[in-house]
DOKOLVEX-518394 format. One record per atom (N, C-alpha, C): residue number from 1; residue in one letter; atom name; y, x, z. Coordinates in steps of 0.05 Angstrom, whole numbers. Example, Ala and Ser with C-alpha at 12.3 -4.5 7.8 and 13.67 -1.06 7.14 Angstrom:
BEGIN
<pt pos="1" code="a" site="N" v="-114" u="264" w="156"/>
<pt pos="1" code="a" site="CA" v="-90" u="246" w="156"/>
<pt pos="1" code="a" site="C" v="-66" u="264" w="156"/>
<pt pos="2" code="s" site="N" v="-45" u="257" w="142"/>
<pt pos="2" code="s" site="CA" v="-21" u="273" w="143"/>
<pt pos="2" code="s" site="C" v="1" u="258" w="157"/>
***
This chain:
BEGIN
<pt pos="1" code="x" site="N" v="1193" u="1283" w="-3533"/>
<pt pos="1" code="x" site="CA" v="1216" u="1286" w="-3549"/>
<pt pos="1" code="x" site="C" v="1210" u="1308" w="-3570"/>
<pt pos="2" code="x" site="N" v="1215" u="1300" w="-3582"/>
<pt pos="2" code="x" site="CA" v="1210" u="1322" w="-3620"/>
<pt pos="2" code="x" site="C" v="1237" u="1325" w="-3627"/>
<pt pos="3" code="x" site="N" v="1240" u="1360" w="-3630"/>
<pt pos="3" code="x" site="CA" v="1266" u="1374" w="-3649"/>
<pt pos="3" code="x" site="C" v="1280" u="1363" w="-3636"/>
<pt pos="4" code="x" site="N" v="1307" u="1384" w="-3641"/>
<pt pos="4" code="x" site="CA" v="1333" u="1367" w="-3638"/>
<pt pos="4" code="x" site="C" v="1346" u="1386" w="-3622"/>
<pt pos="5" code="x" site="N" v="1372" u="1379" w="-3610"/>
<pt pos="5" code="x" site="CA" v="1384" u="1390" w="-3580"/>
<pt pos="5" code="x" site="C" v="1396" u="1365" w="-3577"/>
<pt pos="6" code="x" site="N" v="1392" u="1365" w="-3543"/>
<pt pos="6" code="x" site="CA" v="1404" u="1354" w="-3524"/>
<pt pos="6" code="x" site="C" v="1427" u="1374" w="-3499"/>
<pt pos="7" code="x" site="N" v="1449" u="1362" w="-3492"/>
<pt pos="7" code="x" site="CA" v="1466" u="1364" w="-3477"/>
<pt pos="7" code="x" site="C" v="1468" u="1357" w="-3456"/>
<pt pos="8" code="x" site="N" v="1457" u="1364" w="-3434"/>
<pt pos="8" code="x" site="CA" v="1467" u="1341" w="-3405"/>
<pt pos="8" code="x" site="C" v="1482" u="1367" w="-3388"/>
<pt pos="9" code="x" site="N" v="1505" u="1355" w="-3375"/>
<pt pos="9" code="x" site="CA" v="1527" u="1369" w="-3355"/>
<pt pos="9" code="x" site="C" v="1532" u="1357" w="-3327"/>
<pt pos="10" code="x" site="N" v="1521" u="1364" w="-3315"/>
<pt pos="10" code="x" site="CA" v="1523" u="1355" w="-3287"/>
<pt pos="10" code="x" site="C" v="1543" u="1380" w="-3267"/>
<pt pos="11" code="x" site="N" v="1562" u="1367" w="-3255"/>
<pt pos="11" code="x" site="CA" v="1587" u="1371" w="-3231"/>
<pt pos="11" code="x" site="C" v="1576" u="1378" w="-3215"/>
<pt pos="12" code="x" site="N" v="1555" u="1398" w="-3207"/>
<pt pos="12" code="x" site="CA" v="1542" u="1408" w="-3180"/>
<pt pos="12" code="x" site="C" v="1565" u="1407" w="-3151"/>
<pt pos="13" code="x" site="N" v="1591" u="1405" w="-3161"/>
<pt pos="13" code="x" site="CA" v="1606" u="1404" w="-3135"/>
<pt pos="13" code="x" site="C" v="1606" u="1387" w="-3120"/>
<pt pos="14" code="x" site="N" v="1603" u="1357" w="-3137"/>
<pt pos="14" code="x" site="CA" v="1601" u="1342" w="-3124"/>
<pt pos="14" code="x" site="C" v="1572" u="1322" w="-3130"/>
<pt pos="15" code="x" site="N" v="1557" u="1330" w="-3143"/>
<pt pos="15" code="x" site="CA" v="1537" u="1317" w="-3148"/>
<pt pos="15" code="x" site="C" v="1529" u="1298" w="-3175"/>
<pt pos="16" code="x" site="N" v="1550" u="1294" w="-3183"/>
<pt pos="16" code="x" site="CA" v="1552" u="1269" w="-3204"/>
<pt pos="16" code="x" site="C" v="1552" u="1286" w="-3232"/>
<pt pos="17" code="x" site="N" v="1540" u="1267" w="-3251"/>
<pt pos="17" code="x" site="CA" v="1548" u="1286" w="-3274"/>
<pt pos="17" code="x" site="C" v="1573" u="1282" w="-3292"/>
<pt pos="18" code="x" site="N" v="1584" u="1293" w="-3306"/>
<pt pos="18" code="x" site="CA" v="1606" u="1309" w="-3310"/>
<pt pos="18" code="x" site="C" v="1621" u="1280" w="-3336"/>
<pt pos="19" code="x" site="N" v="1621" u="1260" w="-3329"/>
<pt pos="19" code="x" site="CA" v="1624" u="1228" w="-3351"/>
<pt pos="19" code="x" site="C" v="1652" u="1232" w="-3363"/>
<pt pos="20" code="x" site="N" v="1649" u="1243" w="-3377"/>
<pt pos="20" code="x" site="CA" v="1683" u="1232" w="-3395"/>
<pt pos="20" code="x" site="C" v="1693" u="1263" w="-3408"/>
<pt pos="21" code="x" site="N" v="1670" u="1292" w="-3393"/>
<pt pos="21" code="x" site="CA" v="1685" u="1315" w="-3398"/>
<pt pos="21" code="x" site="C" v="1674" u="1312" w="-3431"/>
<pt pos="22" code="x" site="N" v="1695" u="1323" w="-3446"/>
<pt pos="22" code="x" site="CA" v="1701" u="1326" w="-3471"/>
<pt pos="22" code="x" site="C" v="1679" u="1360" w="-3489"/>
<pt pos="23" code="x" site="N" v="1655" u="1357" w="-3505"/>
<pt pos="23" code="x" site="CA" v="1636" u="1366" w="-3506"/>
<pt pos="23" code="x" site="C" v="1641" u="1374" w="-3539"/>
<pt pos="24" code="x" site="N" v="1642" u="1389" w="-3554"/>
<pt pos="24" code="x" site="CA" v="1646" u="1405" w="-3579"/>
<pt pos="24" code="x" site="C" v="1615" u="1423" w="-3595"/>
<pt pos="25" code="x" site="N" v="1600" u="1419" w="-3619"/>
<pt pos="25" code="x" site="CA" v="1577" u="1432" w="-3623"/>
<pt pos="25" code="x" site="C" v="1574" u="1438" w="-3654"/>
<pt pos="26" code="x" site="N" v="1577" u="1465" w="-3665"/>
<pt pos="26" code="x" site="CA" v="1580" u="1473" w="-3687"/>
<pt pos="26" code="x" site="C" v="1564" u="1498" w="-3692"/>
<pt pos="27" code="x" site="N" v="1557" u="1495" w="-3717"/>
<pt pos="27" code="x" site="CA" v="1543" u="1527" w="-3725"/>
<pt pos="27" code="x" site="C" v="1563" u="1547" w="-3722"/>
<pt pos="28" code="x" site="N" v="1555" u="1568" w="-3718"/>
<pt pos="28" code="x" site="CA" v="1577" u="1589" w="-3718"/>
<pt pos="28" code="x" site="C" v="1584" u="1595" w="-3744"/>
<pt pos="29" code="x" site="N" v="1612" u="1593" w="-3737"/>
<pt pos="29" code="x" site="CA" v="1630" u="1602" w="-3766"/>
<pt pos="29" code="x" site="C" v="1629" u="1574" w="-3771"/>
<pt pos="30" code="x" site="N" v="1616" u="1551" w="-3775"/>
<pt pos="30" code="x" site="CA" v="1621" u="1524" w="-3785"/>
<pt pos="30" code="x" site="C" v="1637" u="1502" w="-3776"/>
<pt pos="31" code="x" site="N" v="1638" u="1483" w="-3788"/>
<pt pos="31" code="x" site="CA" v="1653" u="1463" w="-3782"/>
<pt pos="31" code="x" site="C" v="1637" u="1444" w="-3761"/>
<pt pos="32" code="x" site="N" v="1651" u="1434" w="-3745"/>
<pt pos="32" code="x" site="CA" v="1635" u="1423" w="-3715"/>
<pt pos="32" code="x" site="C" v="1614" u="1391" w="-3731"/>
<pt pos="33" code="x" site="N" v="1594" u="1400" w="-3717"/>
<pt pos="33" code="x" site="CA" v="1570" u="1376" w="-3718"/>
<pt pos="33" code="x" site="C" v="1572" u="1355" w="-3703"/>
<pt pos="34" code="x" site="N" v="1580" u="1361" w="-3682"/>
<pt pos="34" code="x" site="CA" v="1576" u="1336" w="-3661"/>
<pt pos="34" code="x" site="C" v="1597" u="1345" w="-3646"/>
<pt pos="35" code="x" site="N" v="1617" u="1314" w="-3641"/>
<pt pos="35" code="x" site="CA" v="1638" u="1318" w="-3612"/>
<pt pos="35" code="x" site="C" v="1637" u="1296" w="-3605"/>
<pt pos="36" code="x" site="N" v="1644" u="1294" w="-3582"/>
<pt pos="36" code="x" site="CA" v="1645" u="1271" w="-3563"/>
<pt pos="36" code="x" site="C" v="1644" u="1278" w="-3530"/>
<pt pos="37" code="x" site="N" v="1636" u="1262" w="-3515"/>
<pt pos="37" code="x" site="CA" v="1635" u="1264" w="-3490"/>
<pt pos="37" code="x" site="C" v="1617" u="1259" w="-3474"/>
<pt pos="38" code="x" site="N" v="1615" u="1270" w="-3449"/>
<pt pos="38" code="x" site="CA" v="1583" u="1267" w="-3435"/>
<pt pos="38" code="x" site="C" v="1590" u="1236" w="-3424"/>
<pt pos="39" code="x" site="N" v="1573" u="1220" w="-3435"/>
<pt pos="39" code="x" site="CA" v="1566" u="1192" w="-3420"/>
<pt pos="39" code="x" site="C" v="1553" u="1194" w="-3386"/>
<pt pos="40" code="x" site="N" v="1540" u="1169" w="-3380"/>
<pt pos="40" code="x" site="CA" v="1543" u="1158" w="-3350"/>
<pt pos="40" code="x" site="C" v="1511" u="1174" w="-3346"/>
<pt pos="41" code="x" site="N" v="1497" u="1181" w="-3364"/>
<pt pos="41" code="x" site="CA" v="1473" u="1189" w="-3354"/>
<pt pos="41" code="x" site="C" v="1474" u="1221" w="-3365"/>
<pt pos="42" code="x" site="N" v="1497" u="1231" w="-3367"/>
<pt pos="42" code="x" site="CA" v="1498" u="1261" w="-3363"/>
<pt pos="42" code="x" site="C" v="1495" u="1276" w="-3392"/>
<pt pos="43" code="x" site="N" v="1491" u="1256" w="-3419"/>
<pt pos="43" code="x" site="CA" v="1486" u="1271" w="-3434"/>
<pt pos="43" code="x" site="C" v="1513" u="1266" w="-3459"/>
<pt pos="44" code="x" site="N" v="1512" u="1285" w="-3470"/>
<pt pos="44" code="x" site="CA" v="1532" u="1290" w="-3495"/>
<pt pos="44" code="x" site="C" v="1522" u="1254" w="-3513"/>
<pt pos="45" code="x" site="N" v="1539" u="1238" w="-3512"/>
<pt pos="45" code="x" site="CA" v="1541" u="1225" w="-3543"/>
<pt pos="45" code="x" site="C" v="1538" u="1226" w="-3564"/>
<pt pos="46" code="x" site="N" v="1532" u="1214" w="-3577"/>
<pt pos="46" code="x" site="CA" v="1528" u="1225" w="-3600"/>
<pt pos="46" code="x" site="C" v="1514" u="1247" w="-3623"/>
<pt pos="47" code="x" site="N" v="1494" u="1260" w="-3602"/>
<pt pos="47" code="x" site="CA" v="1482" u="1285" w="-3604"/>
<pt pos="47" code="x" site="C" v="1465" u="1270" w="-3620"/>
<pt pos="48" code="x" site="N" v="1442" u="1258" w="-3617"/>
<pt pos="48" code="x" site="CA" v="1419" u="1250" w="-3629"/>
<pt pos="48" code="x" site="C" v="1422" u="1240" w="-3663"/>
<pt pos="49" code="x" site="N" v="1439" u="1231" w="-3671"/>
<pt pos="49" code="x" site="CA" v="1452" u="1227" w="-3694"/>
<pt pos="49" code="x" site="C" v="1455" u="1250" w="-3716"/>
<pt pos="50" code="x" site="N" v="1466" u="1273" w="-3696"/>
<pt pos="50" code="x" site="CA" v="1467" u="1296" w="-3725"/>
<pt pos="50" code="x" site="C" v="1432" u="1315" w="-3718"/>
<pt pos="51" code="x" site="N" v="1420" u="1299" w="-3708"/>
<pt pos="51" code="x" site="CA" v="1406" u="1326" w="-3693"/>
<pt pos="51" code="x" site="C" v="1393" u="1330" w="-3731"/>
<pt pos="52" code="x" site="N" v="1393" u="1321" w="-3755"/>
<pt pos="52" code="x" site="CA" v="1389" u="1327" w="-3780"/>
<pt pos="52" code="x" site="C" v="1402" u="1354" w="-3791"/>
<pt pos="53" code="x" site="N" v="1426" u="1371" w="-3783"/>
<pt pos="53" code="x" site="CA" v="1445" u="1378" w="-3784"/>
<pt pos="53" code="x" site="C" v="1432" u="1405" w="-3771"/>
<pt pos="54" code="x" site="N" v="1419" u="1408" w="-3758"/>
<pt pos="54" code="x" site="CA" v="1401" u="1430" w="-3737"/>
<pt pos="54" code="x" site="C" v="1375" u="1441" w="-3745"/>
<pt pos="55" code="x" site="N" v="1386" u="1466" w="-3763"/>
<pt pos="55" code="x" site="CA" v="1370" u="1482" w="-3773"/>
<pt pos="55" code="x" site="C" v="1372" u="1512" w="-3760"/>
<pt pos="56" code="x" site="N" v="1348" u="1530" w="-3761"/>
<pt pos="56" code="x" site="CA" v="1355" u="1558" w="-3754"/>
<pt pos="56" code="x" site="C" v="1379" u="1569" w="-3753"/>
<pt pos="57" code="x" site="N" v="1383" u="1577" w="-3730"/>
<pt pos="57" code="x" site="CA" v="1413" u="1590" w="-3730"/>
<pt pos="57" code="x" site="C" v="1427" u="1590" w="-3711"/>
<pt pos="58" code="x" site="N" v="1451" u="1596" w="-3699"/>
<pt pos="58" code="x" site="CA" v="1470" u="1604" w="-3682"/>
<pt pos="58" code="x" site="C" v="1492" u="1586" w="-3680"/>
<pt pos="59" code="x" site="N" v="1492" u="1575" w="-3655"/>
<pt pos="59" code="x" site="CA" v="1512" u="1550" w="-3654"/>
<pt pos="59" code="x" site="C" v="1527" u="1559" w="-3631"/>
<pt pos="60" code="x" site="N" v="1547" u="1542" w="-3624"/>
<pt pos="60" code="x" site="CA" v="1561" u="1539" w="-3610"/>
<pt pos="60" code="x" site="C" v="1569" u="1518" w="-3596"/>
<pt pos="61" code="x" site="N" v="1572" u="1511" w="-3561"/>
<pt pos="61" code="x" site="CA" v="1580" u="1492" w="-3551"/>
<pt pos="61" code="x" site="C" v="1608" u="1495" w="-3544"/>
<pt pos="62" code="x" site="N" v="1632" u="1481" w="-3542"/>
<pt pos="62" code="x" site="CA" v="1657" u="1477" w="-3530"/>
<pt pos="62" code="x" site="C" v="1650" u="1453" w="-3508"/>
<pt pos="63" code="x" site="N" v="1655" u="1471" w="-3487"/>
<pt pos="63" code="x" site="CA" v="1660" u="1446" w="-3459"/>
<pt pos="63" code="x" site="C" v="1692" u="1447" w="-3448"/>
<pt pos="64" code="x" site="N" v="1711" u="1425" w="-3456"/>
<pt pos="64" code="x" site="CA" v="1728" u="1426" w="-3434"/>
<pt pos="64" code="x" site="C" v="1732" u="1429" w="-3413"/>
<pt pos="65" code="x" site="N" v="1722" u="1447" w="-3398"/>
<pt pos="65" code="x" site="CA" v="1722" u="1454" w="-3369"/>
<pt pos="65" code="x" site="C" v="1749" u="1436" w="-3349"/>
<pt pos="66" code="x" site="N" v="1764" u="1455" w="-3359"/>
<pt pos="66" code="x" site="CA" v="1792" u="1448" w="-3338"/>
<pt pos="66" code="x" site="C" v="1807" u="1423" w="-3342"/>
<pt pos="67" code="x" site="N" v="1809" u="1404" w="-3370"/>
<pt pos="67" code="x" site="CA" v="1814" u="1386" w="-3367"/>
<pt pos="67" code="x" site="C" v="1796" u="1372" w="-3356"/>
<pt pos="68" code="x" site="N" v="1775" u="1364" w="-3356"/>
<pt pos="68" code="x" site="CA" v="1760" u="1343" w="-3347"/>
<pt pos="68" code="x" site="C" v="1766" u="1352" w="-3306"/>
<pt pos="69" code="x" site="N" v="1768" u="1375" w="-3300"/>
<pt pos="69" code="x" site="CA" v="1770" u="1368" w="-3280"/>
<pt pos="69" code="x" site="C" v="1805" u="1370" w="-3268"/>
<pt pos="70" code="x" site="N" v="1818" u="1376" w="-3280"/>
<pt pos="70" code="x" site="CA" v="1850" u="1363" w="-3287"/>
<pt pos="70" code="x" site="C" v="1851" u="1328" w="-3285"/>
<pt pos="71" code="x" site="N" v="1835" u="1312" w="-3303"/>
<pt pos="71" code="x" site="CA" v="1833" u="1290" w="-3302"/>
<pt pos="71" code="x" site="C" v="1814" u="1271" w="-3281"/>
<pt pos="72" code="x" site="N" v="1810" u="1289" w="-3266"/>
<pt pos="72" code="x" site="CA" v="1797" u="1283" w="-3232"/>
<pt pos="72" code="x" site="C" v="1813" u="1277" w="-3214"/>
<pt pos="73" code="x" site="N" v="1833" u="1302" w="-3227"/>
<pt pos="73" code="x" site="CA" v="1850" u="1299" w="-3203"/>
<pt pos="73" code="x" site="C" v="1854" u="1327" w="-3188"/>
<pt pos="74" code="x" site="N" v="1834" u="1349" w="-3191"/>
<pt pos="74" code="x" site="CA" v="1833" u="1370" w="-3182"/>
<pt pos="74" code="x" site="C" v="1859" u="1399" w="-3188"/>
<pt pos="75" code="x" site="N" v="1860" u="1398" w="-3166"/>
<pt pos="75" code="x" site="CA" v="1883" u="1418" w="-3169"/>
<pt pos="75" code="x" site="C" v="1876" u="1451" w="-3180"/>
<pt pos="76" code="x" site="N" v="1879" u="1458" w="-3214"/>
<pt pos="76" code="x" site="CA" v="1883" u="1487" w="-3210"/>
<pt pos="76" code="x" site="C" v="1904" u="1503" w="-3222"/>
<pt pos="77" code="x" site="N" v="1898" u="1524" w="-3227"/>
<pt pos="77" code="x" site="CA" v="1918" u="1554" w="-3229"/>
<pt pos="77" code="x" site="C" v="1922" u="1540" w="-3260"/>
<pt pos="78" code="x" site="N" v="1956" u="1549" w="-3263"/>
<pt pos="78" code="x" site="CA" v="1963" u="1545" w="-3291"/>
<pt pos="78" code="x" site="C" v="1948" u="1556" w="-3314"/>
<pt pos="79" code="x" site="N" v="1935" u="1585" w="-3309"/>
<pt pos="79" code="x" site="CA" v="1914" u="1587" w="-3326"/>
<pt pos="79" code="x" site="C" v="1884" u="1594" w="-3307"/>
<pt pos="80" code="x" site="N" v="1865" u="1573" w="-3311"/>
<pt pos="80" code="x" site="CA" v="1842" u="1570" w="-3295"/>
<pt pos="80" code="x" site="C" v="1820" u="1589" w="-3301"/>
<pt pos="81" code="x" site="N" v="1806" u="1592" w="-3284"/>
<pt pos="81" code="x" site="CA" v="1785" u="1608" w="-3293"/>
<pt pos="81" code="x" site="C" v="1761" u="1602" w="-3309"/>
<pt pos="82" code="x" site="N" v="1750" u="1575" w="-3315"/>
<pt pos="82" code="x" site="CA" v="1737" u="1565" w="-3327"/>
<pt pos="82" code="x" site="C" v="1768" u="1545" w="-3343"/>
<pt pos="83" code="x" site="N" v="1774" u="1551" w="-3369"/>
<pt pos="83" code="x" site="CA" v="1786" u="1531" w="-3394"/>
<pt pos="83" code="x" site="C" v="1768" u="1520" w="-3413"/>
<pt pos="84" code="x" site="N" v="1765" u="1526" w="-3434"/>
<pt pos="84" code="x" site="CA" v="1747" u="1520" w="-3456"/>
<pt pos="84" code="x" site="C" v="1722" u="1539" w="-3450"/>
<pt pos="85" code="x" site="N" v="1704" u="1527" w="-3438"/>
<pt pos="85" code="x" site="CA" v="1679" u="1542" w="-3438"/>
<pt pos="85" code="x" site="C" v="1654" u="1550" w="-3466"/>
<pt pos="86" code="x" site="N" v="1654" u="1570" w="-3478"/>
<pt pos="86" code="x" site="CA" v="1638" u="1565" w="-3503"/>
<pt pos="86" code="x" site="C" v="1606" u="1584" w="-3491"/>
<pt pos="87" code="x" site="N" v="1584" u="1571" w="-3504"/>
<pt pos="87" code="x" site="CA" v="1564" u="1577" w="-3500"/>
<pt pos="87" code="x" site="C" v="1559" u="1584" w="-3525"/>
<pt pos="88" code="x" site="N" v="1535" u="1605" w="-3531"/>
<pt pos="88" code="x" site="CA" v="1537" u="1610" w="-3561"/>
<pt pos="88" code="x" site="C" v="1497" u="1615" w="-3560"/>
<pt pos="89" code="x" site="N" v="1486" u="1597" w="-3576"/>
<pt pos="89" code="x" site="CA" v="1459" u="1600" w="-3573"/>
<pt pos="89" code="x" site="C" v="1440" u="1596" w="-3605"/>
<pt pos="90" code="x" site="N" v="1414" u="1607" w="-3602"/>
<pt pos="90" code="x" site="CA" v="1403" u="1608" w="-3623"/>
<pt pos="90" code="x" site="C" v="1384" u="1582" w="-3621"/>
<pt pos="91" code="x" site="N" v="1378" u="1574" w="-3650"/>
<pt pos="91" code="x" site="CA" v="1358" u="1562" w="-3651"/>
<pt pos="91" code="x" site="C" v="1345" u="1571" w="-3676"/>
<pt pos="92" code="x" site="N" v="1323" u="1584" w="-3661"/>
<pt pos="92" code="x" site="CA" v="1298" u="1588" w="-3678"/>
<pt pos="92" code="x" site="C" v="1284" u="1564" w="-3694"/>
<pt pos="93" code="x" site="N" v="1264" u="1549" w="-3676"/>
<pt pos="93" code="x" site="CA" v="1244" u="1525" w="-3697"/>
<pt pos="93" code="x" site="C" v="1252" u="1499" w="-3689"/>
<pt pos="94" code="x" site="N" v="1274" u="1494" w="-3707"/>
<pt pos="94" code="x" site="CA" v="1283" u="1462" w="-3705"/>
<pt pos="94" code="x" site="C" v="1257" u="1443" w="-3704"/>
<pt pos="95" code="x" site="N" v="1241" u="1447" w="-3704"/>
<pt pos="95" code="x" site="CA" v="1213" u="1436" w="-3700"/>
<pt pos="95" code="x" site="C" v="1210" u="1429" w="-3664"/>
<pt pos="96" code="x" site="N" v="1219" u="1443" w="-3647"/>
<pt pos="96" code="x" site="CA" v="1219" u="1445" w="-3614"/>
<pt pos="96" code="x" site="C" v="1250" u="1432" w="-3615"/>
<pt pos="97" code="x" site="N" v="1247" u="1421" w="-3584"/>
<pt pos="97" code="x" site="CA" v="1264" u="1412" w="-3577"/>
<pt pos="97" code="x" site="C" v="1288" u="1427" w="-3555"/>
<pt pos="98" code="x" site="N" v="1305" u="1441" w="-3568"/>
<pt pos="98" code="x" site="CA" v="1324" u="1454" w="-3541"/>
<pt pos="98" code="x" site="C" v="1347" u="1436" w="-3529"/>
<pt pos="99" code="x" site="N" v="1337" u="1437" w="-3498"/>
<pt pos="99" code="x" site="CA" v="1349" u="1420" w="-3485"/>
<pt pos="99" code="x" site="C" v="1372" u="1440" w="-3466"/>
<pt pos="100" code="x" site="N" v="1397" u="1432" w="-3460"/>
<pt pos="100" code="x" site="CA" v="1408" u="1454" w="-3455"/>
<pt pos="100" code="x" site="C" v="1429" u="1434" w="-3426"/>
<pt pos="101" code="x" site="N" v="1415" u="1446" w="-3401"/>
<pt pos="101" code="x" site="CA" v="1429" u="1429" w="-3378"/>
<pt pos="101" code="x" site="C" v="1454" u="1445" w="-3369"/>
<pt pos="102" code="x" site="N" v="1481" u="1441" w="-3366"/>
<pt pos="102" code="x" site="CA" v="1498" u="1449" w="-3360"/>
<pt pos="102" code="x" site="C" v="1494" u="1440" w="-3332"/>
<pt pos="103" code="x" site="N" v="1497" u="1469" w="-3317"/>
<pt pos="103" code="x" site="CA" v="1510" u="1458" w="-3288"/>
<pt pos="103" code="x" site="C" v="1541" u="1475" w="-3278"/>
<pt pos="104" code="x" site="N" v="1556" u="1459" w="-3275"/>
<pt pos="104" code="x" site="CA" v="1576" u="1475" w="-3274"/>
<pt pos="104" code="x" site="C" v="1597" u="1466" w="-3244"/>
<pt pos="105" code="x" site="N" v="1622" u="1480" w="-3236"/>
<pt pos="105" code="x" site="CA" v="1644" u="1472" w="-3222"/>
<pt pos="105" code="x" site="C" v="1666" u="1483" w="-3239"/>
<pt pos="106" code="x" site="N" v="1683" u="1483" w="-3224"/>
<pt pos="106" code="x" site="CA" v="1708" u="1495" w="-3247"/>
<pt pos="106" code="x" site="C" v="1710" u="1523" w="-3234"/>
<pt pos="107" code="x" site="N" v="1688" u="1529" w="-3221"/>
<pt pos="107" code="x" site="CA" v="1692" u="1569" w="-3218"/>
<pt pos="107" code="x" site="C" v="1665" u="1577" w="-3234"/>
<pt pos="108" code="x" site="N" v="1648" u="1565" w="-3236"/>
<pt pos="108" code="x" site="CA" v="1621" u="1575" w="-3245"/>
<pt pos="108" code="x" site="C" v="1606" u="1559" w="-3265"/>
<pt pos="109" code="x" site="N" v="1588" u="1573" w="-3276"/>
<pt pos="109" code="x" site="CA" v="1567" u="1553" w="-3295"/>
<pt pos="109" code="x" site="C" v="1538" u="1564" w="-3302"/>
<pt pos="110" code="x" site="N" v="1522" u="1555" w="-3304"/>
<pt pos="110" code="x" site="CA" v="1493" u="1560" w="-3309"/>
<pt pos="110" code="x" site="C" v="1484" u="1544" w="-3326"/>
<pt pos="111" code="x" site="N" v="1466" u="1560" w="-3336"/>
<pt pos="111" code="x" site="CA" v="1459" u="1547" w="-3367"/>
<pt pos="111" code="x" site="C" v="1427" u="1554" w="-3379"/>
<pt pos="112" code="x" site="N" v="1401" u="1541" w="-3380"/>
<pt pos="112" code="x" site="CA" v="1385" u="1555" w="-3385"/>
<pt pos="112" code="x" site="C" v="1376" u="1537" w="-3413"/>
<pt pos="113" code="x" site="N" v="1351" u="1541" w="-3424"/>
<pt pos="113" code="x" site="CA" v="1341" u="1535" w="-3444"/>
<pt pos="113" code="x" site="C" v="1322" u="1515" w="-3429"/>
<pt pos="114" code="x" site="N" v="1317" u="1484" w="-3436"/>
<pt pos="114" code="x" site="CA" v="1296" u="1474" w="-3423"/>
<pt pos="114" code="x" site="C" v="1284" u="1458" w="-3454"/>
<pt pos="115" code="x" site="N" v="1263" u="1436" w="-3441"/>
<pt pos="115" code="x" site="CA" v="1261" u="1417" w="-3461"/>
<pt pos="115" code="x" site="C" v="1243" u="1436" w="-3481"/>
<pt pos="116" code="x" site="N" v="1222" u="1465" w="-3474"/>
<pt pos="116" code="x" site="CA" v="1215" u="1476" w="-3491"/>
<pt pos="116" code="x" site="C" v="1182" u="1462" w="-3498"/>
***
């Protein structure tokens, strides 16, 4: 795989990855690049399309945390501890490919740089 970013979010709670949660990706300070939702094989929609759009610089992800797991079915606190989760990351050489695996529950999240 050459350049670009990729998205994949997998539900460590229960194993499955995270299909329908609602995914947000913009330069900082800019107007959003890519939205959509993580499909059946875990990854953001739509991503590969703007990956043109991904130059040096400081972006930003929005993960709907609490609705997606609201729309499970899961019961939480009127204000949750994971809501809009934002990740805020650099990209150096749009030339490499940053792949960025969300693993999350609705108390926690981990996040590293892969795909280098």
């Amino acid at each position: 795989m050459n350049g670009g970013v990729s998205i994949h979010v997998v539900d460590v709670a229960s194993g499955q990855v995270a299909e329908g949660m609602a995914v947000r990706v913009r330069r900082l300070g800019g107007d959003w690049l890519c939205q959509g939702r993580i499909g059946g094989n875990g990854l953001l929609d739509g991503l590969p399309e703007c990956a043109a759009s991904f130059g040096p610089g400081v972006y930003e992800v929005e993960l709907e945390v609490a609705a997606f797991y609201r729309e499970l079915g899961q019961a939480l606190p009127p204000v949750p501890f994971l809501d809009v989760l934002v990740y805020r990351f650099g990209l150096d050489d749009p030339r490499q490919h940053y792949h960025l695996p969300f693993k999350l529950t609705a108390w926690g999240v981990s996040c590293f740089r892969g795909g280098a």
